[in-house]
NUMITOR-889477 format. One record per residue (C-alpha): x, y, z. Coordinates in steps of 0.001 Angstrom, whole numbers, plus 500000, padded with zeros to 6 digits. Last residue first. Example, Ala and Ser with C-alpha at 12.3 -4.5 7.8 and 13.67 -1.06 7.14 Angstrom:
BEGIN
513670498940507140 512300495500507800 
REM end
This chain:
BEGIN
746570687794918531 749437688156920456 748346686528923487 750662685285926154 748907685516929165 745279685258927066 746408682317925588 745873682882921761 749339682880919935 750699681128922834 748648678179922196 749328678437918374 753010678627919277 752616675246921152 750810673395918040 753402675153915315 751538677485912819 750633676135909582 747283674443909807 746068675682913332 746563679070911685 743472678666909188 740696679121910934 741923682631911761 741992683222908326 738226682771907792 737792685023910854 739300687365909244 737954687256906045 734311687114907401 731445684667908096 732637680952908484 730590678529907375 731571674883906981 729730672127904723 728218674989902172 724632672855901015 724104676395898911 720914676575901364 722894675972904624 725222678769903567 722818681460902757 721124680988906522 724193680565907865 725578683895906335 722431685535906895 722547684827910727 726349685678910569 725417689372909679 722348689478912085 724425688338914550 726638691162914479 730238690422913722 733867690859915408 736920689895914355 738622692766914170 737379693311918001 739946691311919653 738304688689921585 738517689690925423 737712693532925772 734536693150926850 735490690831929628 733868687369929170 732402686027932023 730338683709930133 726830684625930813 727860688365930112 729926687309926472 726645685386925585 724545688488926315 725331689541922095 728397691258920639 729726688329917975 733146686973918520 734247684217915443 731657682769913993 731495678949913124 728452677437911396 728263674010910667 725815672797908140 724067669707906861 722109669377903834 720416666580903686 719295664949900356 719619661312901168 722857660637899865 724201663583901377 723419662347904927 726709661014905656 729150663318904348 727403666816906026 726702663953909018 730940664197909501 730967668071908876 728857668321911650 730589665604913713 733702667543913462 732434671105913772 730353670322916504 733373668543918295 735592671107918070 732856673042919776 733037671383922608 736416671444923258 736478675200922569 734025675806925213 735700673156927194 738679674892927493 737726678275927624 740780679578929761 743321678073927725 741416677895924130 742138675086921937 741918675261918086 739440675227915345 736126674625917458 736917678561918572 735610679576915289 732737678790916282 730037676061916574 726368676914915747 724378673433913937 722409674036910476 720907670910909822 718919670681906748 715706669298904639 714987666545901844 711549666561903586 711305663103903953 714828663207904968 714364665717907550 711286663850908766 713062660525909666 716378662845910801 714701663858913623 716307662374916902 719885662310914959 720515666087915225 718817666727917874 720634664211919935 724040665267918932 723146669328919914 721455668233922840 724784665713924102 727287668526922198 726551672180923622 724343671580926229 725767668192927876 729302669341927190 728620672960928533 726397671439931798 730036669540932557 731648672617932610 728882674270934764 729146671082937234 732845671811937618 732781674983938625 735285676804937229 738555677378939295 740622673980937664 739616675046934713 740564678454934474 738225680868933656 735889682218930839 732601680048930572 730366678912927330 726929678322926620 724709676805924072 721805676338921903 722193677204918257 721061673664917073 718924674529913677 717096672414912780 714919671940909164 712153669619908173 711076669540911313 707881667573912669 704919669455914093 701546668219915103 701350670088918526 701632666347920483 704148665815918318 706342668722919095 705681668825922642 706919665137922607 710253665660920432 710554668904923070 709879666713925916 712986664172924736 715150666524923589 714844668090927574 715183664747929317 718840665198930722 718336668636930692 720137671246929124 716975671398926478 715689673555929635 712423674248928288 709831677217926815 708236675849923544 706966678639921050 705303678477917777 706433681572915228 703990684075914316 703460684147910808 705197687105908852 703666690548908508 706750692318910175 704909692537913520 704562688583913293 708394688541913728 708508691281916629 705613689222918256 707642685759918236 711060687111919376 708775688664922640 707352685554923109 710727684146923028 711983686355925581 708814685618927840 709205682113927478 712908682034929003 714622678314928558 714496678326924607 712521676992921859 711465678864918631 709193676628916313 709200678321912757 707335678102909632 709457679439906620 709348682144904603 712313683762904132 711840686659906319 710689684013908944 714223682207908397 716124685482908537 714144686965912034 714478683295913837 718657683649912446 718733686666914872 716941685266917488 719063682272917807 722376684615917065 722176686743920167 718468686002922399 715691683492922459 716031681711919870 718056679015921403 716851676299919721 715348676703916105 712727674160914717 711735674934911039 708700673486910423 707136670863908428 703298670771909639 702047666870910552 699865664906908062 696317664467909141 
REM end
């Protein structure tokens, strides 16, 4: 029997995960929602068959782990799955200085937020080509310049947005689209887990997820390389490219910010 195409989305269990679970089961597509808390995804899974739509599979793991990919690839298999879309949302951030941060938890944000996100990416790409499917990986805005007391948040996500837009060139040929979206500050628990003071971001640039959900979700269809969802975050992207290196870090350091 052939396996199901599906669409696999990690994360889902809260923010933007849950958010883009709701637009890709609104437009029709099989889902697998994985995430560390099962009774959070259950609960994303019953609002989404509420509406009429079928109930999304769910995996509980720590994709975090060294092994996690791995036991999800398996889980999937072993359920008869194989994506034809992925969406890497998973990930974490901390506010602090480096040199105060725990240095495990910074080195749990590369492994999340770029070793998962890499592996994911590549693990699958047998059945995404078959499928002539998509990759639709979650940086931010913040993968556009540095960030003094989020350095490896932004570090990180400089790297999703450069091997995103990397595999967007690669895979072309074979009918891939590939993806990167990059919000700027969106109101979800991600701002709690980080220690990120509700006044932190400024709030022009704010979104709610369901906003930049539909904006990825639009964007990965029209084979867009880089999303970014509103003006000013658009513009915000932009700075790096005409503003000194050292006035850019003073621009957003939050000692010196005038942004």
């Amino acid at each position: 029997m052939a396996a199901k195409a599906v669409t696999l989305i990690t994360g889902a269990s809260a923010g933007i995960g849950t958010a883009l679970a709701h637009v890709f089961a609104e437009r029709g597509h099989a889902l697998v929602l994985t995430a560390r808390r099962e009774a959070q995804l259950k609960a994303v899974a019953d609002a989404i068959a509420v509406t009429g739509r079928a109930r999304p599979e769910i995996i509980a793991l720590d994709l975090g782990q060294h092994d996690g990919p791995a036991q999800l690839a398996a889980e999937l298999a072993r359920r008869g799955l194989e994506p034809e879309i992925v969406v890497n949302n998973a990930g974490f951030g901390l506010q602090g200085l480096s040199a105060d941060l725990d240095r495990g938890q910074q080195l749990a944000i590369i492994d999340l937020n770029m070793r998962t996100l890499t592996d994911l990416s590549l693990r699958f790409l047998d059945s995404l080509k078959r499928a002539r499917g998509g990759i639709l990986n979650v940086a931010s805005i913040a993968g556009f310049f540095p960030g003094p007391q989020m350095a490896v948040y932004h570090a990180s996500k400089a790297y999703v947005v450069s091997f995103s837009e990397a595999l967007h060139a690669e895979l072309a040929a074979d009918g891939v689209r590939v993806s990167v979206l990059c919000p700027g500050p969106v109101p979800t628990e991600f701002n709690a887990r980080a220690g990120v003071p509700d006044d932190y971001f400024p709030r022009f640039l704010e979104r709610s997820a369901v906003r930049v959900a539909r904006d990825g979700y639009d964007g990965l269809m029209a084979g867009r390389r880089v999303i970014v969802p509103g003006l000013p975050n658009k513009v915000m992207t932009l700075l790096p490219r005409i503003m000194p290196r050292g006035l850019m870090l003073m621009a957003i350091d939050p000692e010196t910010r005038i942004i």
